[in-house]
N, C-alpha and C positions, 0 to 999 in steps of 0.2 A: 502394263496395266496396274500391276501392283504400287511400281513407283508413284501411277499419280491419283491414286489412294491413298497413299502414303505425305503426298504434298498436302492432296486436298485436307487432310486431316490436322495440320498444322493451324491454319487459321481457327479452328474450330474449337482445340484445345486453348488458342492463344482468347479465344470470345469468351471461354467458360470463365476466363484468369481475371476478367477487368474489376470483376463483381466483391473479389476477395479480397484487395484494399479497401474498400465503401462500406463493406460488411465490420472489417476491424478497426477501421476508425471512423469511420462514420456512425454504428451503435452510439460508442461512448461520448461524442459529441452531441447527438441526440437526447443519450441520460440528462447529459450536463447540462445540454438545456432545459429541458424538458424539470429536473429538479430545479435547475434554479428559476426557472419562469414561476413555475409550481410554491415558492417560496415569498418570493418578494411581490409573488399578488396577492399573497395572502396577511399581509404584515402592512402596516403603514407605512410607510418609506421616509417619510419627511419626518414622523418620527425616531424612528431607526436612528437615522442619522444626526438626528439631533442628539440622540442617547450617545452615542461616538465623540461627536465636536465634545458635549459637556462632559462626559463623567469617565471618558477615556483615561487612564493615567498611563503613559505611551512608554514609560520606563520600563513597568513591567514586560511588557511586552517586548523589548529591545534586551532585556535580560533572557529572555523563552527564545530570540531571534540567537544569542550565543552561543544558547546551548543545542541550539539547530544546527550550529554550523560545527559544532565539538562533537554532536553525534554523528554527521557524515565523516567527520575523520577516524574516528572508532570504528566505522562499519570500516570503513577503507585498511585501518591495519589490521581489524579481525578478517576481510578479505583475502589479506595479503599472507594471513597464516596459510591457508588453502593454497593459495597459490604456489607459494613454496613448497608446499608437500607436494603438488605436482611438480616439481622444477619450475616452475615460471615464473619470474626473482625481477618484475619492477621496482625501481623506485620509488619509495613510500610516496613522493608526492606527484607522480604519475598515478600511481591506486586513488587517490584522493582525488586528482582531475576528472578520473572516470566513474568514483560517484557523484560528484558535481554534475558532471554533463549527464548522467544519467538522467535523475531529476528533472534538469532541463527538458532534455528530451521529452518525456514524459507526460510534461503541460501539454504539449504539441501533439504528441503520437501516440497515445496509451500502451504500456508495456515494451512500446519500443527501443526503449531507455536503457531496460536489458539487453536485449540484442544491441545494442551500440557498444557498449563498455567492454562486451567481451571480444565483439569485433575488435574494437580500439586496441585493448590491451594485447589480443593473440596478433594484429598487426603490429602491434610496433616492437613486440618480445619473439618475433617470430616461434610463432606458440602455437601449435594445432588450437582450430576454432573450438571442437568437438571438447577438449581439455579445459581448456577457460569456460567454457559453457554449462559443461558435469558440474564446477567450481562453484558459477554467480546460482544454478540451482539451488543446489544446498545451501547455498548463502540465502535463497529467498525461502527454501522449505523450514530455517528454521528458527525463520521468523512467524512461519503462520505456526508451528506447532506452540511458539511461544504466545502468539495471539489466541490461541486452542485453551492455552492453560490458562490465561488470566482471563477468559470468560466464563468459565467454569467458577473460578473465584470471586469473578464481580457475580455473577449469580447468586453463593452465598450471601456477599455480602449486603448486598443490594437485595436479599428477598422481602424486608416488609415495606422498600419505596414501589417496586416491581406490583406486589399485592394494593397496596395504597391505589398505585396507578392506574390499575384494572377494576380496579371497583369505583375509581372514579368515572370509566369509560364502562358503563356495563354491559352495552351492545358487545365491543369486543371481550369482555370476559366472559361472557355468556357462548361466544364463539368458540374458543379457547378449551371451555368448559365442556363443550356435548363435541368437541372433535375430541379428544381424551377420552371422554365417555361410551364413543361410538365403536360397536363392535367393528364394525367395518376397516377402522384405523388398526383394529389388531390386527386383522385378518391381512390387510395390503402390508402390514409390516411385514411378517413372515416368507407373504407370497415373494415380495420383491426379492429379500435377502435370499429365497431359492431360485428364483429365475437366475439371479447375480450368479450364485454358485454354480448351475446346471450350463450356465455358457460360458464359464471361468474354466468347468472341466470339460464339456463335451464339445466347444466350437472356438479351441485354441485357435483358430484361421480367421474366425471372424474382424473383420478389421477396428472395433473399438474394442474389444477384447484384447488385441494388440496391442495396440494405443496403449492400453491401461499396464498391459503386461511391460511394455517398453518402458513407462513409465515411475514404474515399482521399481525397474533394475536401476533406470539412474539415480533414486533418490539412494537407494539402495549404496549403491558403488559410491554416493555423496557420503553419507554417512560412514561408510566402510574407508574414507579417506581420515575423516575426522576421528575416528578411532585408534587410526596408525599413524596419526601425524604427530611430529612435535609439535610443542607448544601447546597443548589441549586442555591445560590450565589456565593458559594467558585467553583463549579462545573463549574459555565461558567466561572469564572475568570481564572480556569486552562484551560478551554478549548483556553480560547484568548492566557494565556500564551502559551499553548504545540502548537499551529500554529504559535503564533511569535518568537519561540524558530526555528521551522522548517525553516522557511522566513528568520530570520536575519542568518541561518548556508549557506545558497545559495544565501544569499546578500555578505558577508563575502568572502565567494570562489571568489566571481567576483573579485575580489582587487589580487587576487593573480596572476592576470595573464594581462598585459598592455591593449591586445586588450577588454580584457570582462571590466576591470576598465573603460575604454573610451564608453562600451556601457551606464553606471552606468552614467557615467558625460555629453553624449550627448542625451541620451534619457530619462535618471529620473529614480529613482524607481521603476517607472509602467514595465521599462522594465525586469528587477527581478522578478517582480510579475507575469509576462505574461509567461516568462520561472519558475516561481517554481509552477505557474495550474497545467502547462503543466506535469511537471514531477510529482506532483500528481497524476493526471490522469494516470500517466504510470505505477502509482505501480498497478494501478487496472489489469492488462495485465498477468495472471500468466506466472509467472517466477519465475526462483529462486533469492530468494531478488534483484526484479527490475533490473538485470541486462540483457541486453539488451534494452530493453523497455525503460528506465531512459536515458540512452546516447542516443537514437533517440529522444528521448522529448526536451533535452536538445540541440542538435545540432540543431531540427526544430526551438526551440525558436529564437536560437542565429542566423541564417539564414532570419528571418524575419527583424533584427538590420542590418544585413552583408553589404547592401547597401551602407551605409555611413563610411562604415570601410572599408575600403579594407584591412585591416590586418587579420581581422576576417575571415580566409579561413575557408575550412571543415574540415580542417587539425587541425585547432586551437581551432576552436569548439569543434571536437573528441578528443584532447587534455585537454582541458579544463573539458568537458564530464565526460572522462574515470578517471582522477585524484580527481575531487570531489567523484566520485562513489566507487573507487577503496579504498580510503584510509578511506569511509564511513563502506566499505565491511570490510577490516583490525578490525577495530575498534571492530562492529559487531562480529566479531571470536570473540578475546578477552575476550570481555565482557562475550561472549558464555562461555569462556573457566573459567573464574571467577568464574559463574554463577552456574556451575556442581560441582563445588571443593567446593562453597560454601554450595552450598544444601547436598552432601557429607557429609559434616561436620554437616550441620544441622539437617541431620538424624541421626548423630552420637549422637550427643551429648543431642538430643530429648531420645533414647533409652536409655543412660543411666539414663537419672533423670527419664523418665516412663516407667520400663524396663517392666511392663503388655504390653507396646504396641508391645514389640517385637515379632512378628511370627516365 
């Protein structure tokens, strides 16, 4: 009796499981539509695209595409520091294949792209998974704590376009305004931060309490790696490079286009820097490779400049947007398409000189 309790229960856990791929990439496909439907109804289109054919200057933007491809090779050797403090000793242009294909992946599968690389790499290094996956973590946490710091700083910098741009929307700063004001927002802060505490200390079992606790230790032991590891100066030097590698390919794009070059020459640098937080920030938005998300970060940016340009419509923005993105997304394939032909090959050519590895 027990056994066919035990069968019947099989199909039933197997029905609960169909729901959790639809759920993880199905959302992010819905974003991405969803923002980008939301976008291009709201924009002329025939316009848009006339602003691209005419005022595009395509160089710039092939100079932004170089240094796209120079920044994936940076993550890949700053990668590859990590990996060798754990023992795991690919060759550099195997690390490089497995951020290319990550990317790739990623159009496709949202965050899957990680879960690929480190598969890829713990299989062909024969490498505990659990080891290369502690690794690409810390490889992604610290990137967000640097996304953390430079929003903090576009906030300085950016506070009188921020101000400007809220009084030109007064419904939304009036919003803004009485939730700040509202005692009630005091009151839920507090409450929150003790409930947080009172099940952080009294309901260690509970399962997202877990979750969270599990969670601390890997970043944890991430960072506890990059402390003791050689290399910890080459390690932040590529980190400054692979974010100024990012910053100068969306400094670069500004030039390509009259209106965004005029925001470059009447507002400075800072105003780049305010628009590339922001599209930061917007990779965080599952989607499939940032698209929609990225051209709504990007037209907000450029919106908060638009005052003093009158050229800079939304039209121009969404133009401007979708061509940085578009030809980034292009790229991306590509590389994807490189990436597989190449590993192809390097299974090939692995199995013949150790033909024991072949199953």
């Amino acid at each position: 009796m027990a056994e066919s309790n035990e069968i019947s229960s099989v199909p039933t856990k197997e029905k609960n499981k169909w729901w959790k791929p639809l759920v993880k990439y199905g959302i992010p496909l819905v974003i991405t539509l969803g923002l980008c439907y939301l976008l291009f109804t709201s924009v002329n289109l025939h316009e848009m695209m006339h602003i691209i054919r005419t005022e595009c200057d395509f160089r710039w933007i092939a100079a932004g595409l170089a240094l796209s491809i120079l920044s994936h090779v940076i993550r890949a050797m700053r990668w590859q520091i990590q990996l060798y403090a754990l023992d795991v000793k690919p060759p550099l242009y195997i690390t490089i294949l497995s951020i290319f294909g990550t990317y790739a992946v990623n159009l496709i599968f949202p965050r899957l792209g990680e879960f690929w690389r480190t598969g890829y790499i713990s299989a062909r290094q024969n490498a505990p998974f659990s080891t290369v996956f502690g690794s690409m973590v810390c490889d992604r946490l610290s990137d967000t704590i640097t996304v953390l710091l430079m929003l903090f700083a576009a906030l300085l910098l950016a506070r009188p376009q921020i101000m400007g741009y809220l009084q030109q929307n007064p419904q939304m700063y009036d919003t803004i305004k009485e939730l700040i004001a509202s005692p009630w927002t005091w009151i839920a802060i507090p409450a929150l931060i003790l409930l947080l505490w009172f099940l952080w200390k009294y309901s260690p079992e509970n399962k997202v309490v877990k979750a969270v606790k599990g969670l601390f230790a890997g970043i944890w032991q991430g960072f506890a790696v990059i402390g003791k590891m050689k290399g910890k100066g080459k390690w932040l030097v590529l980190t400054l490079l692979l974010w100024g590698c990012y910053f100068f390919q969306l400094y670069l794009a500004f030039f390509a286009f009259p209106a965004t070059a005029m925001v470059v020459e009447r507002y400075g640098i800072s105003a780049v820097f305010v628009c590339f937080v922001l599209s930061s920030l917007s990779m965080g938005v599952p989607s499939n490779g940032g698209i929609g998300p990225y051209q709504w970060a990007l037209v907000f940016g450029l919106s908060m400049y638009a005052a003093g340009i009158p050229e800079l419509t939304k039209e121009y923005s969404t133009a401007f947007a979708n061509m940085v993105l578009w030809c980034n997304t292009l790229l991306l394939i590509l590389l994807g398409l490189i990436t597989f032909v190449s590993i192809a090959i390097d299974k090939h050519y692995t199995k013949k000189i150790n033909p024991q590895n072949e199953s």
